[in-house]
N, C-alpha and C positions, 0 to 999 in steps of 0.2 A: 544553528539552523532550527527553524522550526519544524517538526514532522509530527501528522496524523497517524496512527494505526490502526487498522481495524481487520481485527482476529476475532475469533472464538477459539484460541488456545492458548491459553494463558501458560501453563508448564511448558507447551512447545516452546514459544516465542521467550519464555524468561531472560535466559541468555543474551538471546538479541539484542532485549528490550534495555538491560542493563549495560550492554559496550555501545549501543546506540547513546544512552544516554548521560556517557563520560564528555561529550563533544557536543549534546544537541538537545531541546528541549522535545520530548516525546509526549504526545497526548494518546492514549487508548481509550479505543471504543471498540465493540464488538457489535455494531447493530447501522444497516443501510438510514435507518431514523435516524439515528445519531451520526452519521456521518452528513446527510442533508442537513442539516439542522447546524450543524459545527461550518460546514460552506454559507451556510445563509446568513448568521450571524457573526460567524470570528474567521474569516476568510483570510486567514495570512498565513498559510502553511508553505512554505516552501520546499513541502514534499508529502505526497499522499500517499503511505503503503499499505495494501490492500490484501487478505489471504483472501480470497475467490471460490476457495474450495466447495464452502456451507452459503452459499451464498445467492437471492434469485439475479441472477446474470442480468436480467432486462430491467429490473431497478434499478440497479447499479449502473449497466451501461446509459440509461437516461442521467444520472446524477453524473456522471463521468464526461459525457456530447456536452453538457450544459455549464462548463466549468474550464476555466487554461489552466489548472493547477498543473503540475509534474506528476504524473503515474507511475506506479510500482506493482505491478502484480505478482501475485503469489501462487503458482497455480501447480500438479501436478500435472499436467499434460498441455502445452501455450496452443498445441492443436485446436483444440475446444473452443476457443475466443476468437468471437469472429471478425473478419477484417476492420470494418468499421471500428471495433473498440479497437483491435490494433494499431490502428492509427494513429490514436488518441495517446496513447500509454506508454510511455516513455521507456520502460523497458516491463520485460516479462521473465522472473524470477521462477526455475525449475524450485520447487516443495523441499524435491528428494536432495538436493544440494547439502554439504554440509552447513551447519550454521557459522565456521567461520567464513565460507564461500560467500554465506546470504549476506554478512555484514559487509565484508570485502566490497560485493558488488550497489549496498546500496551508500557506503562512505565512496564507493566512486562514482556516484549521481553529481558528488560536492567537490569533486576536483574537474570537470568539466570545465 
């Protein structure tokens, strides 16, 4: 499978980033630009994960209404995100989870 990333934690997410990508080809970005930009031109992601934390919410939810890709959010509180993007967003990813939890829950977007 293909999947998107976009963080600004590169030490956090190492881990992840590496048993994610025993099974599936991983693209990382850390920037709303380059996540527009990678939909615009190379639109085959068959999973978009997103840490939301550092991030302006209303750019992204514009780039997110405008797109049927699969969502993954990353957030420490799913409170915070408002209906509308919930909607959208395929599932919502507690932070403070362990990171075997995070992978668990995003290798089972792909047994669905």
């Amino acid at each position: 499978k293909d999947i998107l990333f976009l963080h600004n934690e590169p030490i956090h997410y190492l881990n992840i980033i590496v048993e994610l990508k025993i099974e599936n080809n991983v693209t990382q970005i850390n920037s709303i630009v380059e996540l527009s930009n990678y939909l615009k031109d190379k639109n085959n992601f068959d999973l978009i994960i997103i840490d939301i934390l550092k991030l302006d919410i209303e750019n992204l939810k514009e780039i997110i209404l405008d797109t049927d890709n699969k969502f993954i959010l990353i957030n420490d509180n799913k409170d915070n995100i408002d209906e509308v993007l919930k909607s959208k967003i395929t599932l919502c990813i507690d932070k403070t989870l362990s990171k075997k939890e995070i992978i668990n829950n995003i290798q089972g977007m792909f047994d669905e």
